[in-house]
C-alpha positions as CSV (number, residue, x, y, z in Angstrom):
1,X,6.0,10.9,4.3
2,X,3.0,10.5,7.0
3,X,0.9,8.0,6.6
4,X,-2.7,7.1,8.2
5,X,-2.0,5.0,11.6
6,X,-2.8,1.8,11.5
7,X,-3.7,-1.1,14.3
8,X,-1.7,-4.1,14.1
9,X,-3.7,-7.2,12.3
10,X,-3.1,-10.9,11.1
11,X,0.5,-11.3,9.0
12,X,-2.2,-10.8,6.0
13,X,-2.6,-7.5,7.1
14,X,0.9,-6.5,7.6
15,X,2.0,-8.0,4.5
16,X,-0.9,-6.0,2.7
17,X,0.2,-3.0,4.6
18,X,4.0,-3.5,3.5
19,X,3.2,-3.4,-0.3
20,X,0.9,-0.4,0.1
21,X,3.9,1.2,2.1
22,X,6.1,0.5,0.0
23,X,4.2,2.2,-3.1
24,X,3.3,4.9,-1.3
25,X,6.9,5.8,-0.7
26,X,8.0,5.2,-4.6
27,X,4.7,7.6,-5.0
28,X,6.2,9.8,-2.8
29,X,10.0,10.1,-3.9
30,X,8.5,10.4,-7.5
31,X,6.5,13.3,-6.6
32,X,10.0,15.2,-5.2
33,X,8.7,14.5,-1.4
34,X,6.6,16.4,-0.6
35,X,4.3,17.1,2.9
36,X,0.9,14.9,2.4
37,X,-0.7,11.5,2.7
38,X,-2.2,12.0,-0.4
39,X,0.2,8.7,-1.4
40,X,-0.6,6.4,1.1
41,X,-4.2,6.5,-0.3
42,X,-3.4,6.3,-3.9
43,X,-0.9,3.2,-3.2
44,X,-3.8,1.5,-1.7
45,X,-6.2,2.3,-4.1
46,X,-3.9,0.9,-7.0
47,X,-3.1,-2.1,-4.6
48,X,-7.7,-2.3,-4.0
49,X,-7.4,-2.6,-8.1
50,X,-5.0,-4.8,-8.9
51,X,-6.6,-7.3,-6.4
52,X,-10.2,-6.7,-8.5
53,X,-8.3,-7.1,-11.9
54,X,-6.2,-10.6,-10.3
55,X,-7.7,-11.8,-7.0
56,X,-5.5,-14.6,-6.9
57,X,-2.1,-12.7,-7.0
58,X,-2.2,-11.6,-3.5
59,X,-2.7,-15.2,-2.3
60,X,0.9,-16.6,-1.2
61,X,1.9,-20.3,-2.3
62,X,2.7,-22.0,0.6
C-alpha cells in the first residue's frame, strides 16, 4: 500500500499519523490489497470524524 508522503511533525502528529496508518492498512488488507491510496484518505477521513463526533478522545491522559 502507498501512502501520501508526509513531513515529520510534533509526537501529536506522528501519533495522529500512526492511527491513520494503521487503518488504512486494515482498509487495505480488507479490500484484498490492492494498488491505490484510495485508503490512506478514507482512514483519515474516518479518523477527521470520529474527532468531530468525540474531540476529547484523541487527547492522551497524562
Amino acid at each position: 500500500m502507498r501512502r501520501p508522503s508526509q513531513k515529520a511533525g510534533s509526537p501529536i502528529d506522528a501519533s495522529h499519523n500512526a492511527q491513520i496508518t494503521f487503518r488504512a492498512n486494515q482498509l487495505w488488507e480488507e479490500a484484498g490489497s490492492p494498488e491505490g491510496e484510495e485508503f490512506y484518505a478514507q482512514a483519515e477521513e474516518e479518523l477527521r470524524e470520529q474527532e468531530r463526533s468525540n474531540p476529547d478522545a484523541h487527547e492522551s491522559s497524562d
